[in-house]
C-alpha distance (Angstrom), angle and dihedral (degrees) to the residues before:
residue distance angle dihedral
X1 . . .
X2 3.93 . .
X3 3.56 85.4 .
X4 3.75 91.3 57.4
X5 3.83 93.9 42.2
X6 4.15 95.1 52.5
X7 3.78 82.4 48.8
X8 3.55 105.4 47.3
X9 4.37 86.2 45.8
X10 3.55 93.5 49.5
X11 3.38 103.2 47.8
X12 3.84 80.7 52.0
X13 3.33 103.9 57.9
X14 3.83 93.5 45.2
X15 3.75 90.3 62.3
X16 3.99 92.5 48.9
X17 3.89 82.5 51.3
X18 3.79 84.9 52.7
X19 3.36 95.4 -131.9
X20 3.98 134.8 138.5
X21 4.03 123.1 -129.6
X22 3.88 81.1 -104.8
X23 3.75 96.9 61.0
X24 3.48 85.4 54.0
X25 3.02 107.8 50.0
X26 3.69 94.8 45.9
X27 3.54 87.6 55.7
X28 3.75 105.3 52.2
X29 4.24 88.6 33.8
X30 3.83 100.0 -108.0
X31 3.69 137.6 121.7
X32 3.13 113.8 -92.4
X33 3.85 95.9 -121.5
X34 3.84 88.2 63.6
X35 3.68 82.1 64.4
X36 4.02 94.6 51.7
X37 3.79 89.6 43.2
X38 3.53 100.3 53.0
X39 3.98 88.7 42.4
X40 3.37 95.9 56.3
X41 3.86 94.6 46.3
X42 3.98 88.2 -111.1
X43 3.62 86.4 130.9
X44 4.02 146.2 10.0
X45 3.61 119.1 -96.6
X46 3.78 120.1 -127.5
X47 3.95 103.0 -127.7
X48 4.22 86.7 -126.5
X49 3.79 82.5 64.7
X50 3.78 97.6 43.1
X51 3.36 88.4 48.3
X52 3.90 98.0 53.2
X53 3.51 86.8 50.7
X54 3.83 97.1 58.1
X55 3.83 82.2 53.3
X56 3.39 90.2 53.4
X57 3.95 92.6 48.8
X58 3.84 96.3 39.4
X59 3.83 95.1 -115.5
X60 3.44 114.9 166.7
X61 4.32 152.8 171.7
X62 3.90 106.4 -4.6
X63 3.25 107.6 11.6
X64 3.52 105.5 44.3
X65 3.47 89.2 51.4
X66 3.72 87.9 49.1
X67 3.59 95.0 55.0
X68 4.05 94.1 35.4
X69 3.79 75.5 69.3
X70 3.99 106.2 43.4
X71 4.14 73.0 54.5
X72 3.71 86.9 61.1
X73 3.70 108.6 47.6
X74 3.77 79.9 32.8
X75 4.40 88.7 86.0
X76 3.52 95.1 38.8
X77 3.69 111.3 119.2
X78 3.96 120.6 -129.3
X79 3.70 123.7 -123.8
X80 4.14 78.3 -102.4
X81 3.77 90.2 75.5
X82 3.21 97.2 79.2
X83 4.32 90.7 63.2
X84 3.80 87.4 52.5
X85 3.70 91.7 113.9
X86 3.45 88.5 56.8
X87 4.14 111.0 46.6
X88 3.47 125.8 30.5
X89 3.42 132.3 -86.8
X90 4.06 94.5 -104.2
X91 4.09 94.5 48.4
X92 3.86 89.6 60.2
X93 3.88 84.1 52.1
X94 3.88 84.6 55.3
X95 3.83 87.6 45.0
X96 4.04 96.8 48.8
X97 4.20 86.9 46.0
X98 4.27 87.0 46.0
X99 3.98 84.1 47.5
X100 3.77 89.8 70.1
X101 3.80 110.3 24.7
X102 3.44 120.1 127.5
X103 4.01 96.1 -165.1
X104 3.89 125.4 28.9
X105 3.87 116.0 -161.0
X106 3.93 114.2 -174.5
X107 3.49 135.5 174.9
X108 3.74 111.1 -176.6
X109 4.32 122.8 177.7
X110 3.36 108.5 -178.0
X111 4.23 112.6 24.6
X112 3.53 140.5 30.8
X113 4.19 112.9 -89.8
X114 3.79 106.5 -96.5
X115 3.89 88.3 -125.9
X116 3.84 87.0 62.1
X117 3.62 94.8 36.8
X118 4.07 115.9 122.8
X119 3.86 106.4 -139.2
X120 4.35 95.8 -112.7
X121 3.77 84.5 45.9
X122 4.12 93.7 54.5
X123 3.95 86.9 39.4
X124 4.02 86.8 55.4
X125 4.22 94.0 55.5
X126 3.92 85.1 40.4
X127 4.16 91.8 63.3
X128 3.86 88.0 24.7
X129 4.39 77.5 73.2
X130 3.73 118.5 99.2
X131 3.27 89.0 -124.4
X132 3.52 109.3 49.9
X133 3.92 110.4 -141.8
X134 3.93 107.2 -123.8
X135 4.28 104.3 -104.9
X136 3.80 93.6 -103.6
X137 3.63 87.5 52.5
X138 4.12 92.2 48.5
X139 3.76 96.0 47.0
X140 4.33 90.4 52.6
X141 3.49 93.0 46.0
X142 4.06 88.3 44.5
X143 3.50 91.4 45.7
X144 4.25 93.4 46.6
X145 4.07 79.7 60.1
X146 3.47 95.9 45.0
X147 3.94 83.5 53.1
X148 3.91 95.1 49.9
X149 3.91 91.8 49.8
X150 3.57 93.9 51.9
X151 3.87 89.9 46.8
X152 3.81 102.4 43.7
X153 4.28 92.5 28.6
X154 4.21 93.5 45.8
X155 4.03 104.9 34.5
X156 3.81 121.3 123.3
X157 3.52 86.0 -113.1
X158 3.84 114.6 26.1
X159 4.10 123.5 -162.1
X160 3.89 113.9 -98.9
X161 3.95 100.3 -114.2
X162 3.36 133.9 -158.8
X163 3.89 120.5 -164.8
X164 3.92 124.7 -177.0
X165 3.71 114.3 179.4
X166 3.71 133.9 -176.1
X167 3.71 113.9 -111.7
X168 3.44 82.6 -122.5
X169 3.72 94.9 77.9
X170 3.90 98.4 56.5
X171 4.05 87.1 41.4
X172 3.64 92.2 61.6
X173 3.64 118.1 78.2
X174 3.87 104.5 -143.4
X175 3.82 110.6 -174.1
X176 3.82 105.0 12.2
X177 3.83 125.3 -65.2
X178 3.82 102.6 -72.1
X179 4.37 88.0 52.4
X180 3.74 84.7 52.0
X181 3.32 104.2 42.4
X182 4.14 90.9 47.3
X183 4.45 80.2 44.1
X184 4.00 86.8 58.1
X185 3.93 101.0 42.4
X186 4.21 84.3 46.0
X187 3.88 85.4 55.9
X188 3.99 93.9 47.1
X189 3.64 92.7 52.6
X190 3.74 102.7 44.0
X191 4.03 85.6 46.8
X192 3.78 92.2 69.7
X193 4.25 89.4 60.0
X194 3.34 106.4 112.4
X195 3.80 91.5 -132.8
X196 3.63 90.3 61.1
X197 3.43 133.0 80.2
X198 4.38 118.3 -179.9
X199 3.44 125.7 178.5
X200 3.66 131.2 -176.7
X201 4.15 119.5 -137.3
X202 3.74 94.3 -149.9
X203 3.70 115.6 -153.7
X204 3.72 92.7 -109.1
X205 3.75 85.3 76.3
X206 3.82 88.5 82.2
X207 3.89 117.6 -167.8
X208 3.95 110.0 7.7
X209 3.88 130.7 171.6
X210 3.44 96.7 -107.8
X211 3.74 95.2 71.4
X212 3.63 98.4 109.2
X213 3.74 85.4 76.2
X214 4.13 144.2 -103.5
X215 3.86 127.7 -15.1
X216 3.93 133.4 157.2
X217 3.59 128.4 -148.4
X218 3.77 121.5 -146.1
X219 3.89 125.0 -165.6
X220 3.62 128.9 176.8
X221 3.75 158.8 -145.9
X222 3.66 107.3 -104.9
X223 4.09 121.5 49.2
X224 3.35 91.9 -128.1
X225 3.54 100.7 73.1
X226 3.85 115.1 56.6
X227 3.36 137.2 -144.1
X228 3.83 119.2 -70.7
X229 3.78 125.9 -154.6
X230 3.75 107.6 -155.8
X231 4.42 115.0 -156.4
X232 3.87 109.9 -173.9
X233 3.77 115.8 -154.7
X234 4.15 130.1 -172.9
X235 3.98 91.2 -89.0
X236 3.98 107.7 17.2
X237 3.56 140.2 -12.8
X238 3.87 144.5 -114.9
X239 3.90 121.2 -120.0
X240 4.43 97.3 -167.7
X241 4.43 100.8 -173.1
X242 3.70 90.3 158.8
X243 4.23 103.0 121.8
X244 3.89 85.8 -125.8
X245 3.61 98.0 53.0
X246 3.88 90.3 39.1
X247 3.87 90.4 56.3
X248 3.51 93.6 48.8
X249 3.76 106.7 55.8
X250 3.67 81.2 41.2
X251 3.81 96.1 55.0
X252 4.18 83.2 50.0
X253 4.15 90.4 53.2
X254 3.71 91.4 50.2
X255 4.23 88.1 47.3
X256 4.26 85.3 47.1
X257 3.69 87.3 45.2
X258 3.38 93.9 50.1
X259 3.70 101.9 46.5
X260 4.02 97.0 40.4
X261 4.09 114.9 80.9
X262 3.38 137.6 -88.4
X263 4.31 122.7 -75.1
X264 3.46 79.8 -109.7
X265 3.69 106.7 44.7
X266 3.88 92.4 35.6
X267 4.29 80.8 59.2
X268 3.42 91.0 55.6
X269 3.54 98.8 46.4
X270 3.98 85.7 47.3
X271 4.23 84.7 54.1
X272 3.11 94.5 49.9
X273 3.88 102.1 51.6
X274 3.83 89.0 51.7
X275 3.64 89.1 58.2
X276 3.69 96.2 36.2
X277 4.07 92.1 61.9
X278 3.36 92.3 43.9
């Protein structure tokens, strides 16, 4: 997030300097594609270079120090670091952005939200894979979600989140009745948190704009960092922050929202699947 914050103000104040990635680089004795990189949040600027660059741009008192220091936290590492061997390089860049959300939209079709995820459940979809991940590999990745729950689900002050699901994903049994049934109950209880809203999208709904399949939609704190919408896909992901794009997968959340049931209704349908598989 501090990352994406140094990059987005840089990149800012180069343009009010009206200068190109070139200029800079020429200026500070870089290649120019260090420039690009570190204004695109590709990669972590050292503070040296940050600093040169505010020379460059004639930032000074406040908010150079201010940014000097964004610079800093900037290459910490998160407590997520220590699972890189085990998820890719663009999940923990889902994982930093989740880290510091303040609202979590997500529309998921065909599985249960890895936030509301019980840990046989997320061990089912793991050796559901073609390619089974070897069982060190499984436990790491089920422990790095394990992690995030406890994180996002136990914090002083917890995201507002907003789930819609496809009735779909409490109508398939995934890991045998008894993982299902435990999958279900899990989703009951953590629907009555006050931070959490689910909804089901029950079949009856028919066609419905969110048919080309999941997305999430992240918002934060501070003003300066918009919204991201965050698209997952078999071997990377999408991160769309362009206003347009941002508007329109919102526009389809409000449409999914609007067409799923009620808390209370969606609950109910939830109980009732868990006894129905029974």
């Amino acid at each position: 997030m501090r990352k994406r914050r140094l990059a987005a103000e840089l990149r800012r104040l180069r343009k009010e300097a009206g200068l190109t990635r070139e200029d800079v680089a020429e200026r500070i004795g870089c290649a120019p594609v260090t420039i690009t990189r570190v204004e695109t949040g590709q990669s972590g600027a050292r503070v040296g270079e940050v600093s040169l660059m505010l020379d460059v741009y004639g930032v000074v008192g406040d908010e150079r120090e201010a940014l000097l220091q964004v610079a800093k936290d900037a290459r910490k590492r998160g407590w997520w670091h220590s699972y890189s061997g085990a998820i890719p390089s663009w999940f923990q860049v889902y994982v930093g952005l989740e880290e510091e959300a303040t609202s979590i939209q997500d529309y998921q079709p065909e599985v249960v939200p890895g936030i509301l995820q019980t840990e046989a459940y997320g061990r089912a979809t793991y050796l559901a894979e073609a390619v089974v991940p070897v069982g060190q590999e499984i436990d790491r990745q089920i422990n790095l979600r394990l992690e995030r729950q406890k994180r996002i689900l136990e914090a002083d002050n917890p995201p507002d989140m907003w789930f819609v699901i496809n009735e779909a994903v409490i109508r398939r049994s995934v890991g045998g009745i008894t993982v299902m049934q435990d999958q279900l109950d899990h989703l009951v209880r953590l629907s009555h948190l006050p931070n959490i809203t689910l909804q089901v999208l029950p079949f009856t709904a028919g066609a419905h704009p969110g048919m080309q399949g999941g997305f999430r939609i992240l918002d934060f704190p501070n003003p300066a960092d918009p919204a991201v919408v965050y698209v997952e896909y078999r071997r990377g992901s999408l991160f769309l922050e362009k206003a347009d794009d941002v508007s329109s997968y919102t526009s389809v959340f409000n449409h999914l929202r609007a067409q799923a049931l009620s808390r209370t209704e969606s609950r109910d349908l939830v109980m009732a699947a868990a006894q129905g598989i029974a």
